[in-house]
Residue, then its C-alpha position, 0 to 999 in steps of 0.5 A: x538171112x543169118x547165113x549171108x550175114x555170118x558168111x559176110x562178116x566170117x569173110x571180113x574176120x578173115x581179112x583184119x584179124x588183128x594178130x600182135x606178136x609179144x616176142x618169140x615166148x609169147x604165143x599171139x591172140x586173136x581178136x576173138x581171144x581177146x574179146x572173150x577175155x575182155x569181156x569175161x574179165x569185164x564181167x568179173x570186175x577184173x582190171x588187171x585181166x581187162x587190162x591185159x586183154x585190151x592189149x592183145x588187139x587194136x581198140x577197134x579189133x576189140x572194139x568189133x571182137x564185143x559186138x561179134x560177141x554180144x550178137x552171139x549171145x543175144x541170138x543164143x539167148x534167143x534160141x534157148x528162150x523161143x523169143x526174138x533176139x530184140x526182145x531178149x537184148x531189151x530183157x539183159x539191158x532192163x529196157x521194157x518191151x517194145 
């Protein structure tokens, strides 16, 4: 099942990466860069990094980038702990068992 999803939402990535171009010396980023330079800014309360990384993509590009990121996580997360990823997801969020 997690084959089809990936599969799925590998081909929509293909189809709306956000791409934004800053001029001819600056290379462009991903809405996976972004995300994961969001994120990690995010983590390291840095607003200058935050800030930047939000300008990359669309809000919404960014916006999908952090779920497909946050999924990720959580599965891993899962797997290196031999739980569910709802159990592990409810354990980062301090939300008691279900």
């Amino acid at each position: 099942m997690w084959g089809r999803v990936h599969k799925a939402c590998s081909r929509f990535l293909n189809a709306v990466r956000a791409e934004v171009n800053h001029g001819p010396d600056k290379r462009t980023h991903n809405l996976f860069e972004a995300a994961a330079a969001y994120v990690s800014a995010c983590a390291e309360d840095d607003q200058d990094r935050i800030d930047e990384a939000a300008g990359w993509v669309s809000p919404e590009a960014l916006s999908f980038g952090v779920n497909e990121l946050a999924c990720r996580a959580v599965i891993a997360l899962a797997r290196e702990r031999d739980e569910s990823p709802r159990t592990v997801a409810r354990t980062l969020l301090g939300l008691p068992a279900a």
